[in-house]
TIMI-870208 format. One record per residue (C-alpha): residue in one letter; z negated, y negated, x. Coordinates in steps of 0.1 Angstrom, whole numbers, plus 5000, padded with zeros to 4 digits. Each point is the difference from the previous one (the first is absolute). Example, Ala and Ser with C-alpha at 12.3 -4.5 7.8 and 13.67 -1.06 7.14 Angstrom:
// residues 2
+-----+------+------+------+
! res !   pz !   py !   px !
+-----+------+------+------+
!   A ! 4922 ! 5045 ! 5123 !
!   S ! 5007 ! 4966 ! 5014 !
+-----+------+------+------+
//
This chain:
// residues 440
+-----+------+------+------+
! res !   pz !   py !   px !
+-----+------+------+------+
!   X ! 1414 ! 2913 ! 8552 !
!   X ! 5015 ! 4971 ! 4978 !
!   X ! 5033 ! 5017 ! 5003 !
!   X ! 4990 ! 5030 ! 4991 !
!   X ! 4980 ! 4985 ! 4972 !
!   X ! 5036 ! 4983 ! 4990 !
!   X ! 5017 ! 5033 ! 5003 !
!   X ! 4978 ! 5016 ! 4977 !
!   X ! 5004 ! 4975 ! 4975 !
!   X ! 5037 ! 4998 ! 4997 !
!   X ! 4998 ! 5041 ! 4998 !
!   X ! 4974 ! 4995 ! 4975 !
!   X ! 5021 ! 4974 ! 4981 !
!   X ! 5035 ! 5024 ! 5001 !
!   X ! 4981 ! 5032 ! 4989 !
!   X ! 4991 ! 4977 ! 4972 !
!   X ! 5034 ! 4988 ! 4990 !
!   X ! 5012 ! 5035 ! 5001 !
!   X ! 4972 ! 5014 ! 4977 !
!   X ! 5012 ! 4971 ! 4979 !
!   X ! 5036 ! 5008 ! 5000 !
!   X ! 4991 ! 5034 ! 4992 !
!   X ! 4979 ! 4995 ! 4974 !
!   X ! 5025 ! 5003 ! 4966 !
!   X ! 4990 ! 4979 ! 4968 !
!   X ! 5037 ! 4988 ! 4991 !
!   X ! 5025 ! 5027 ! 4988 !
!   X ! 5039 ! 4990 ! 4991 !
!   X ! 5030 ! 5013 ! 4989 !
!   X ! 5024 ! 4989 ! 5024 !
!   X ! 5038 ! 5002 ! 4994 !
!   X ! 5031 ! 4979 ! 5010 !
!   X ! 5023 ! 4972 ! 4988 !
!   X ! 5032 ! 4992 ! 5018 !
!   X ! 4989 ! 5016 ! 5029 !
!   X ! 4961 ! 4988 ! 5008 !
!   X ! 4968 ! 5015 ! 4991 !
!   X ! 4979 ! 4990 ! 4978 !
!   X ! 4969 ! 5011 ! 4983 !
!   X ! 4977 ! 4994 ! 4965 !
!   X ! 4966 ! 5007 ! 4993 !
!   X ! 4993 ! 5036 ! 4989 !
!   X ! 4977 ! 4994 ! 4975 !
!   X ! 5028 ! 4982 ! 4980 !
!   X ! 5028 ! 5027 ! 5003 !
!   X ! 4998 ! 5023 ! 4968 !
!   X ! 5024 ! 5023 ! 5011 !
!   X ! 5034 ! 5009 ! 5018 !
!   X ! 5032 ! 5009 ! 4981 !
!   X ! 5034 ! 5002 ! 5001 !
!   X ! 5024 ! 4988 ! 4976 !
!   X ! 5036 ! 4997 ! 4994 !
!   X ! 5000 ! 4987 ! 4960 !
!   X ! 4984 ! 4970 ! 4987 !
!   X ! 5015 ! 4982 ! 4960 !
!   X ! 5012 ! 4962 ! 5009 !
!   X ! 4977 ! 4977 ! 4987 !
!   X ! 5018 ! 4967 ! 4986 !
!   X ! 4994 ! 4962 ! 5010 !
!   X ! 4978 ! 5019 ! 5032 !
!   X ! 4997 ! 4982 ! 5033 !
!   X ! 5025 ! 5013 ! 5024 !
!   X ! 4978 ! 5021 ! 5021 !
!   X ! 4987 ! 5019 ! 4967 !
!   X ! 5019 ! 5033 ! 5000 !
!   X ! 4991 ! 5011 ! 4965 !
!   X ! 4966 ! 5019 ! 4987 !
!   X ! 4996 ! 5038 ! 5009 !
!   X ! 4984 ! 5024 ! 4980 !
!   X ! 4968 ! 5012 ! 5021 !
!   X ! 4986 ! 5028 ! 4980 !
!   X ! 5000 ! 4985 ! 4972 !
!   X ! 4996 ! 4969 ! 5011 !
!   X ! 5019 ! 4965 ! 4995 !
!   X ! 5005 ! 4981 ! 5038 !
!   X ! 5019 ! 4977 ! 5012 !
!   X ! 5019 ! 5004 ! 5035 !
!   X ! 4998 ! 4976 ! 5024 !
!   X ! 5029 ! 5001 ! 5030 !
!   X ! 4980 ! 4985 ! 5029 !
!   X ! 5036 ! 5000 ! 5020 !
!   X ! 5007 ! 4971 ! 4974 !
!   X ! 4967 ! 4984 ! 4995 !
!   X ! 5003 ! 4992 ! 5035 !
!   X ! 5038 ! 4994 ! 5004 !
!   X ! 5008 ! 5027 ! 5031 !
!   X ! 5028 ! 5022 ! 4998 !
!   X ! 4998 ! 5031 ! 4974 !
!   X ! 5011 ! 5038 ! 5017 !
!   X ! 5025 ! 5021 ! 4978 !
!   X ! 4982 ! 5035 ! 4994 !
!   X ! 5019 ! 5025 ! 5002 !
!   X ! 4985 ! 5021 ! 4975 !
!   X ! 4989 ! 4971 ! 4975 !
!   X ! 4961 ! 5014 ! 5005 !
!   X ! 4979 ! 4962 ! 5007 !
!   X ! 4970 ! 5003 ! 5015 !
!   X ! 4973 ! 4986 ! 4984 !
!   X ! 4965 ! 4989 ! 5008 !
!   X ! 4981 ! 5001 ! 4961 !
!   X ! 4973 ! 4972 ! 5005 !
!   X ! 4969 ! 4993 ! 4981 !
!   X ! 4992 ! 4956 ! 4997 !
!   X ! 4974 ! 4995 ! 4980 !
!   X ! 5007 ! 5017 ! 4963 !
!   X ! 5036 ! 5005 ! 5003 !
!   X ! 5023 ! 5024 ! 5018 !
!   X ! 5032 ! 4986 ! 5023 !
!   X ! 5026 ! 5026 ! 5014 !
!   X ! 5016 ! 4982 ! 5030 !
!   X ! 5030 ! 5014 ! 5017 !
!   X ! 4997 ! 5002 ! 5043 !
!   X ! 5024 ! 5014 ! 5026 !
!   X ! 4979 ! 5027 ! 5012 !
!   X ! 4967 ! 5017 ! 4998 !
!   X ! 4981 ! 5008 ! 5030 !
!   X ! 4965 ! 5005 ! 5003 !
!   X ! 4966 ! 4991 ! 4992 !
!   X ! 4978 ! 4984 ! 5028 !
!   X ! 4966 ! 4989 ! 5006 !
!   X ! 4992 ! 4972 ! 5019 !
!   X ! 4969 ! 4977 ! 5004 !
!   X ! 4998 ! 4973 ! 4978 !
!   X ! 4991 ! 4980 ! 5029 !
!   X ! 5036 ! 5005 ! 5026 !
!   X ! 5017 ! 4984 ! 4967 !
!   X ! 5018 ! 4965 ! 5013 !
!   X ! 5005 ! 4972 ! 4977 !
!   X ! 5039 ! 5000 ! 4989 !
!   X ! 5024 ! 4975 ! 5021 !
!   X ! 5037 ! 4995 ! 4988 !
!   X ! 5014 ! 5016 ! 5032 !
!   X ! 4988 ! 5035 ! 4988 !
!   X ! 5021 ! 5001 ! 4969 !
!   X ! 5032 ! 4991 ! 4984 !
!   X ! 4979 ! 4988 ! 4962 !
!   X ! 4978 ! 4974 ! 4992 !
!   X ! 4968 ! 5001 ! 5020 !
!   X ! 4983 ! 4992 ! 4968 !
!   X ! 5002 ! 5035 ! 4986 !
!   X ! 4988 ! 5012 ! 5038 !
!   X ! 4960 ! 5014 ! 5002 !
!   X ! 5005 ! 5003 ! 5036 !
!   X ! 5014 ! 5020 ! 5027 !
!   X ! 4986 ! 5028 ! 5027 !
!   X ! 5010 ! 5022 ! 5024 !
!   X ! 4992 ! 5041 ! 4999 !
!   X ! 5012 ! 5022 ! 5028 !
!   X ! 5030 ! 4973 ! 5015 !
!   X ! 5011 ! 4996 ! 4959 !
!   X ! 5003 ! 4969 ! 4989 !
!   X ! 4989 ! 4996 ! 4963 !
!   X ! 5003 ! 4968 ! 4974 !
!   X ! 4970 ! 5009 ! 4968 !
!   X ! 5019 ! 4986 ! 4971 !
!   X ! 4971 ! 4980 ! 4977 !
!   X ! 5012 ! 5021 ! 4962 !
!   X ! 4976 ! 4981 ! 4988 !
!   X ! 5013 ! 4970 ! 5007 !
!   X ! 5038 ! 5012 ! 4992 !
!   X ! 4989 ! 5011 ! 4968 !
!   X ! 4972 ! 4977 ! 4982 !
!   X ! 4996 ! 4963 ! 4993 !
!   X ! 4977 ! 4978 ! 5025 !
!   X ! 4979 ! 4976 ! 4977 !
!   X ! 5025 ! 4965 ! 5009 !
!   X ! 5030 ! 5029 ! 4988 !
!   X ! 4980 ! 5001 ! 4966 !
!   X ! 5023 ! 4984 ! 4978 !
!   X ! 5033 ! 5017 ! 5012 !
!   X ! 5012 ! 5029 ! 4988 !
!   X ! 4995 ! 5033 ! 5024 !
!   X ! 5021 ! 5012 ! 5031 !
!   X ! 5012 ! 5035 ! 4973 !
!   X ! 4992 ! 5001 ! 4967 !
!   X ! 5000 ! 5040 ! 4984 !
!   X ! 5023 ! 5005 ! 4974 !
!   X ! 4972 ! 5017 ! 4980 !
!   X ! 4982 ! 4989 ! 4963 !
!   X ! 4967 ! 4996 ! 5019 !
!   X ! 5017 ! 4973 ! 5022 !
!   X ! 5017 ! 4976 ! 4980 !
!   X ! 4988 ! 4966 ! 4992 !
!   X ! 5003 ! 4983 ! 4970 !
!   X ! 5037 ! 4989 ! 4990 !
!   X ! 5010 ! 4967 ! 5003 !
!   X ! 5009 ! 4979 ! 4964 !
!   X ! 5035 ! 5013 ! 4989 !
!   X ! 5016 ! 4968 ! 5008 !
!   X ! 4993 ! 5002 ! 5040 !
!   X ! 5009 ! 5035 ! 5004 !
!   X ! 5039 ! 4994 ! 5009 !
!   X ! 4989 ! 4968 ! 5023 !
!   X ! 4981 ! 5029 ! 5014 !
!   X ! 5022 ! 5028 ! 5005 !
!   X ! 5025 ! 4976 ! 5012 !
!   X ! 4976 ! 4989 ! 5028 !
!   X ! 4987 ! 5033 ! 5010 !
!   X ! 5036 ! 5011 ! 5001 !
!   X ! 5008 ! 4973 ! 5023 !
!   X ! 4970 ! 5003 ! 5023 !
!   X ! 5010 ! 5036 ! 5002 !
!   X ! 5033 ! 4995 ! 5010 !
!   X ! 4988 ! 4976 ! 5027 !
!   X ! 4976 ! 5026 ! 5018 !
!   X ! 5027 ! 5028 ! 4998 !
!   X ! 5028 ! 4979 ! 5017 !
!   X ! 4973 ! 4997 ! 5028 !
!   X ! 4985 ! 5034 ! 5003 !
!   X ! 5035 ! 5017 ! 4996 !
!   X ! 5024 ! 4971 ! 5021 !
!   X ! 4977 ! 4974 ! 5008 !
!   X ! 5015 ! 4973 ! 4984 !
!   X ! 4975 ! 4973 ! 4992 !
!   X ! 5008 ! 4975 ! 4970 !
!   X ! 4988 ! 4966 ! 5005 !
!   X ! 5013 ! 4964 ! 4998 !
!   X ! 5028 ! 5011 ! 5020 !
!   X ! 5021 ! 5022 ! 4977 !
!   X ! 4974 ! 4992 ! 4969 !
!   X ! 5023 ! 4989 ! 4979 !
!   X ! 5028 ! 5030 ! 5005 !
!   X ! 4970 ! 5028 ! 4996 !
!   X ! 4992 ! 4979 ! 4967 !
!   X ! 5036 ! 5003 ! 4990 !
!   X ! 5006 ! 5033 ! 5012 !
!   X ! 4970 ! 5017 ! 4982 !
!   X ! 5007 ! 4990 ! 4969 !
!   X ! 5038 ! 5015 ! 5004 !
!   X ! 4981 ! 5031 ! 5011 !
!   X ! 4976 ! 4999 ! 4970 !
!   X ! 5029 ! 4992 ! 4974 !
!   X ! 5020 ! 5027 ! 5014 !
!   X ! 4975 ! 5021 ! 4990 !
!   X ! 4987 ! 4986 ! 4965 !
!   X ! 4966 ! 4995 ! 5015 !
!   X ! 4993 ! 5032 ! 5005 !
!   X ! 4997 ! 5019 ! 5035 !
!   X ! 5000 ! 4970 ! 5026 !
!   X ! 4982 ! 5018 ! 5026 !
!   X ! 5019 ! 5010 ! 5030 !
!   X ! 4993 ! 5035 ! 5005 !
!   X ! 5007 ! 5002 ! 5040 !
!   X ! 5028 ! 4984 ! 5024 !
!   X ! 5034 ! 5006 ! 4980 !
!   X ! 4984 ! 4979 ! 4970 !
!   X ! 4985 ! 4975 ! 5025 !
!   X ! 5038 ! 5002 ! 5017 !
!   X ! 5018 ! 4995 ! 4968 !
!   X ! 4978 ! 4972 ! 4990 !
!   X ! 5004 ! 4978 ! 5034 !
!   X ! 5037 ! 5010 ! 5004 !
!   X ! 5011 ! 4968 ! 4982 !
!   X ! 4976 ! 4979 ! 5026 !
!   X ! 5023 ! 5002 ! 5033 !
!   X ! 5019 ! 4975 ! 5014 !
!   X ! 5038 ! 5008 ! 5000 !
!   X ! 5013 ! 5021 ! 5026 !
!   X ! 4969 ! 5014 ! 5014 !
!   X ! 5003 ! 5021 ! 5034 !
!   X ! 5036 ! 4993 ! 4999 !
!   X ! 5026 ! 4970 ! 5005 !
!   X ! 4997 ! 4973 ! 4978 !
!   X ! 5032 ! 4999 ! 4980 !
!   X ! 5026 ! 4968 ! 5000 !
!   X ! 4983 ! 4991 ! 4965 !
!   X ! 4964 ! 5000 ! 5015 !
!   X ! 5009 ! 4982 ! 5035 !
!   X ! 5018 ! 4971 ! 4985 !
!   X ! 4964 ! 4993 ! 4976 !
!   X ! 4981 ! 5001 ! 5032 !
!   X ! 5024 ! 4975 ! 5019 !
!   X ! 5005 ! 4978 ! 4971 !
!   X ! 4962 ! 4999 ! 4999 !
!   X ! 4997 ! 4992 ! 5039 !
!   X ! 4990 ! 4962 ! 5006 !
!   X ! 5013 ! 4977 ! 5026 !
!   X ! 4979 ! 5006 ! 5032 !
!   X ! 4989 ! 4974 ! 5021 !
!   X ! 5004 ! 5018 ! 5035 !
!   X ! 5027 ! 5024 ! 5011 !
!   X ! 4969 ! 5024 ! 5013 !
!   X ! 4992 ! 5021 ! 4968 !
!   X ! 4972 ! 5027 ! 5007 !
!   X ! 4999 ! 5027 ! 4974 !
!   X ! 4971 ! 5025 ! 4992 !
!   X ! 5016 ! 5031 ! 4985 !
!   X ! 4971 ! 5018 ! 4983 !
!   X ! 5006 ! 5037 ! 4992 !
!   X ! 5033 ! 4998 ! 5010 !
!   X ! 5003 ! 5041 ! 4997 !
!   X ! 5033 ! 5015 ! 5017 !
!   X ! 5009 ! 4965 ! 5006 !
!   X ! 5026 ! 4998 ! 4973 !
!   X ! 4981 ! 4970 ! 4985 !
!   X ! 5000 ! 4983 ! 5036 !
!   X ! 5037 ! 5002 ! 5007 !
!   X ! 5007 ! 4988 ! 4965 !
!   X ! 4980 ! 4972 ! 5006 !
!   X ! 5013 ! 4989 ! 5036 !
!   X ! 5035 ! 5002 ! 4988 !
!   X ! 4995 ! 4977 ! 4969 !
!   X ! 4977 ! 4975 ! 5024 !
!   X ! 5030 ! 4999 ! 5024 !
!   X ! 5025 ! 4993 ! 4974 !
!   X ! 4978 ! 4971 ! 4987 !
!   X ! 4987 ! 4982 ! 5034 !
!   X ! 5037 ! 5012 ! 5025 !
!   X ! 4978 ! 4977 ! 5024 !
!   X ! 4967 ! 5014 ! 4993 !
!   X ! 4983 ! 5016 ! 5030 !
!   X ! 4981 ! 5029 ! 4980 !
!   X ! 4979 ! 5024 ! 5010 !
!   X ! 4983 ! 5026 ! 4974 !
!   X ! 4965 ! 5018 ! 5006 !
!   X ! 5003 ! 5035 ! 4979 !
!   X ! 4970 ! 5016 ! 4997 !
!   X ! 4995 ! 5032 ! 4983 !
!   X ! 4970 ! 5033 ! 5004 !
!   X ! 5030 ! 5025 ! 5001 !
!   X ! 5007 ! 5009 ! 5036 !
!   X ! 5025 ! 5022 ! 4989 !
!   X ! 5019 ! 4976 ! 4979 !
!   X ! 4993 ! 4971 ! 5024 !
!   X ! 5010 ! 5016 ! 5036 !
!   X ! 5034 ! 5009 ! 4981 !
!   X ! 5007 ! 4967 ! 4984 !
!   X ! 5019 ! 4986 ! 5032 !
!   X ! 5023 ! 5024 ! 5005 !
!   X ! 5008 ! 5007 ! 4969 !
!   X ! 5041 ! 5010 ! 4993 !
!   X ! 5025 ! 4996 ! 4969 !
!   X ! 5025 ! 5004 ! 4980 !
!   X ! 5020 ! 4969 ! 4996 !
!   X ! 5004 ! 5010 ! 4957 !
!   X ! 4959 ! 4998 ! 5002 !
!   X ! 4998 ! 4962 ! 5012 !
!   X ! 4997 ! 4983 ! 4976 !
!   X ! 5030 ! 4968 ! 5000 !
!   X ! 4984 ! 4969 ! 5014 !
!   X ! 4983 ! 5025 ! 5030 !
!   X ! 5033 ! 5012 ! 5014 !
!   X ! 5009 ! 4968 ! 5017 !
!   X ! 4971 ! 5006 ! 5022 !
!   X ! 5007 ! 5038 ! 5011 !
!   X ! 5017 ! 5014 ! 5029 !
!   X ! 5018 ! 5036 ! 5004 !
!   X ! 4981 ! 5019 ! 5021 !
!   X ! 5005 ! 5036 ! 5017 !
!   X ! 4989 ! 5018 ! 4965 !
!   X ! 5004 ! 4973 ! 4977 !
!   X ! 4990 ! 4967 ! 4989 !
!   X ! 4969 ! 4980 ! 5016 !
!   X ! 4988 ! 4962 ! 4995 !
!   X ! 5012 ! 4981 ! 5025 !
!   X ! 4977 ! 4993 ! 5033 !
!   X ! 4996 ! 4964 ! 4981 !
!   X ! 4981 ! 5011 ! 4972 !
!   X ! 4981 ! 5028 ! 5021 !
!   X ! 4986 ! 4974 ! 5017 !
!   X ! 4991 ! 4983 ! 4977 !
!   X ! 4977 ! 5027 ! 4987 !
!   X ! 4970 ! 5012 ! 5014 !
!   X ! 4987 ! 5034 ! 4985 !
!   X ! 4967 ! 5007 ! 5008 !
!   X ! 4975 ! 5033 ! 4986 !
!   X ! 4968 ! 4977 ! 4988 !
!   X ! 4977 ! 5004 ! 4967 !
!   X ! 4999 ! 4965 ! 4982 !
!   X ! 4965 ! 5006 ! 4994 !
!   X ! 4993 ! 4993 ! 5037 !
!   X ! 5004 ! 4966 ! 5013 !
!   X ! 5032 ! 4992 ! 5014 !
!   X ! 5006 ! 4969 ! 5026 !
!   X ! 5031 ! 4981 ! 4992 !
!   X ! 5017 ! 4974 ! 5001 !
!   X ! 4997 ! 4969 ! 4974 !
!   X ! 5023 ! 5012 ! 4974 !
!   X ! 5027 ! 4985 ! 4980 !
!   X ! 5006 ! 5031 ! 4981 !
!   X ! 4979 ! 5035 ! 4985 !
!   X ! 5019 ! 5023 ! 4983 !
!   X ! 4971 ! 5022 ! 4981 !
!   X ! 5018 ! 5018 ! 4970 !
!   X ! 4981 ! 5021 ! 4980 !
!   X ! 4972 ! 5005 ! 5029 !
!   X ! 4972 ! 4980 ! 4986 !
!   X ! 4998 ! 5016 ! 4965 !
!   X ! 4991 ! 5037 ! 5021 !
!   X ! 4968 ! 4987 ! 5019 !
!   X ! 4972 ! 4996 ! 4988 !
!   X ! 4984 ! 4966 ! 4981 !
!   X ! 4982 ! 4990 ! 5031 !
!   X ! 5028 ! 5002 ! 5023 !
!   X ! 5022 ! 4981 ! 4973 !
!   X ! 4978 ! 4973 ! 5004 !
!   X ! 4995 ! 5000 ! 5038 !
!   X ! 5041 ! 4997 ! 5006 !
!   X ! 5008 ! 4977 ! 4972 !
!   X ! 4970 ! 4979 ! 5014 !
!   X ! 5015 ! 5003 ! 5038 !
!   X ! 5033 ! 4996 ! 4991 !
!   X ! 5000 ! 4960 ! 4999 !
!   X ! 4985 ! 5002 ! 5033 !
!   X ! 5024 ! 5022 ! 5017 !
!   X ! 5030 ! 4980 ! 4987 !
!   X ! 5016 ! 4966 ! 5006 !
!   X ! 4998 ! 4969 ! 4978 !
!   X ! 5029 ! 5006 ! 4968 !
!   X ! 5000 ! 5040 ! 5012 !
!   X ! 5012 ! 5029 ! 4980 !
!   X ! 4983 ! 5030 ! 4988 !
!   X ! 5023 ! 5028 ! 4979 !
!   X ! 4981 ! 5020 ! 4977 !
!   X ! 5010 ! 5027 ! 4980 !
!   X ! 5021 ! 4995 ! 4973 !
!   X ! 4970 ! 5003 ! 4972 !
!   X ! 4973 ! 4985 ! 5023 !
!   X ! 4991 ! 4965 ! 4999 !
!   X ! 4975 ! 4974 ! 5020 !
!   X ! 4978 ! 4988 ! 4969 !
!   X ! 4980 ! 4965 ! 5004 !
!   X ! 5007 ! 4971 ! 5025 !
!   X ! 5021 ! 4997 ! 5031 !
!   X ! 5025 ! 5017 ! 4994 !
!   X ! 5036 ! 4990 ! 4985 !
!   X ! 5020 ! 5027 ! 4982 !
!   X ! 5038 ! 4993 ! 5014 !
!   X ! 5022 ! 5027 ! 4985 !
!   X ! 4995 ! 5019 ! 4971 !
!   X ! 5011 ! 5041 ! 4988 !
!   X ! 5010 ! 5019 ! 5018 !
!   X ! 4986 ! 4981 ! 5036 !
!   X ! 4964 ! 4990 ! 4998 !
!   X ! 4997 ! 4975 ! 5030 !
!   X ! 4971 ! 4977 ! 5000 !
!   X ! 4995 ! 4965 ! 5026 !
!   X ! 4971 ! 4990 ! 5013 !
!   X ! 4995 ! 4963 ! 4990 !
!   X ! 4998 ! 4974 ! 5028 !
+-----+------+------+------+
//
């Protein structure tokens, strides 16, 4: 009798959690972003539309499209690809598709992937957010649930959108180019401090939205330099970078010399010039990003020719598998080698190959820096240009770790307009090698 008693419970308690689940009080729009679902509140969608014009608004954050004309109507156009940093899809036939939203007394249009459906749910299945269910800040995440083996992330507009009470004193997420909206102007004297620094600031979000470079401490003082050549070039006017050729053209000055290929005579003799006396003949080497391995063999061949005695051996690590299963066996022309390589190259059956000495010496591996990666203490990372594309957080973690993964008076080379600011570090060579040692 218990049993059944027990039985009839549990049956009792399912037929309630399905009535629940049934029971629909939450509708949402759902639609996609870089391939995952996702899904906002109905009852702050005004509308669906489809767009393919929208007028440039200047000095606007980098994930403002422009305004849009909605019936007569002044909105601004919020690209959530960019708000969020994933990657953007090329339409085909220029139409966006747009999700019009309603937060509070003013309209946003925001610009998603795709469209799909609205779907009820019961307030109750919803899941409070985690970080593994999305790729953007679990801040602007209501929560998560599941409908019919879909998994959906419900985006909190409201919090995307509007100012929490701490956020009371800074200026909005998107301000609307439109009378009603503006604040009061500054005093005629701060207005060019200010259009300087909302030009810079904007510059800074676009190079990470659109190529994820992040300026900090590291390259601070070239981005400093290198906006206001950008801004002279263009009388002050126009600074924005309107997509990746602009953000291209203004980082194309920032790379190292000779990137993804050999280092030329020129560039090899600064980096062994810059090389130290070692104390031991065993020199372990991180290569980060070494690429097709160009980098790497440039490197081994100038090491060699500065310790002959040396016993080196070179970790290259890059997240290309293509690039990094070729590296080894890579072939060449003796006229592409650069001088002070050839001395270390052998003919082989289709043409020139390092010799087995310095293909020994390097050990290519397919690994993503961002991982941990158990080596050897170090008298040597070679980093050029790396630490300037990830993010400020993981700038700090590897200049943090990096004393603790290398030996006492050990090198780090940095890219050529990267730098270690603050203490422990001593700056040994100057343009166009950027090497840094760690002091004892």
């Amino acid at each position: 009798m218990a049993m059944m008693r027990d039985l009839a419970a549990v049956n009792a308690d399912l037929q309630e959690q399905k009535e629940r689940a049934d029971t629909v009080n939450f509708k949402m729009i759902t639609f996609s972003l870089a391939g995952k679902d996702y899904g906002v509140d109905i009852m702050n969608v005004k509308e669906i539309a489809k767009a393919d014009k929208f007028t440039y608004v200047p000095n606007a954050a980098s994930f403002v499209r422009g305004v849009y004309n909605l019936r007569g109507d002044i909105i601004p156009i919020i690209d959530l690809r960019t708000f969020f940093h994933l990657p953007v899809d090329k339409k085909i036939d220029g139409q966006e598709n747009m999700l019009i939203l309603r937060i509070e007394d003013r309209v946003y249009g925001t610009i998603v992937d795709k469209i799909d459906k609205v779907v009820g749910i019961n307030a109750e299945t919803i899941q409070p957010p985690h970080p593994i269910f999305g790729d953007i800040n679990i801040k602007f995440i209501s929560g998560v649930v599941e409908k019919q083996g879909d998994l959906y992330i419900i985006l909190d507009v409201i919090r995307i959108f509007t100012q929490s009470e701490e956020d009371k004193n800074k200026p909005r997420v998107v301000e609307v180019p439109s009378a009603a909206y503006y604040a009061p102007p500054p005093p005629a004297e701060q207005i060019g401090e200010q259009r300087a620094d909302s030009g810079l600031e904007f510059i800074r979000e676009s190079l990470l939205a659109l190529r994820h470079f992040t300026a900090s401490d590291i390259n601070g003082a070239w981005f400093q330099e290198r906006y206001s050549e950008w801004s002279g070039s263009r009388n002050g006017k126009d600074v924005q970078l309107r997509g990746a050729t602009d953000a291209d053209e203004f980082l194309a000055p920032f790379y190292s010399p000779d990137t993804g290929r050999f280092w030329d005579d020129d560039y090899a003799a600064a980096v062994k010039k810059a090389l130290p006396d070692l104390s031991s003949n065993n020199i372990q080497v991180w290569n980060i990003g070494c690429g097709k391995g160009y980098e790497t063999f440039s490197f081994a061949c100038i090491l060699k020719s500065r310790y002959p005695d040396g016993h080196i051996k070179i970790w290259a690590n890059d997240n290309d598998i293509m690039a990094i299963s070729q590296a080894p066996n890579m072939v060449f022309d003796l006229d592409e080698v650069p001088e002070y390589c050839r001395s270390f190259m052998t003919k082989g059956r289709n043409g020139y190959v390092f010799n087995q000495a310095i293909k020994d010496s390097i050990m290519f591996e397919y690994h993503d820096v961002l991982n941990d990666n158990p080596l050897p203490e170090l008298d040597i990372i070679l980093v050029r240009d790396i630490l300037s594309f990830l993010s400020k957080q993981d700038q700090d973690r590897f200049v943090a770790g990096f004393p603790e993964k290398l030996k006492n008076r050990g090198l780090v080379f940095l890219g050529r307009y990267e730098e270690f600011p603050g203490n422990g570090w001593q700056s040994l060579a100057a343009q166009p090698v950027s090497v840094y040692q760690r002091n004892a």
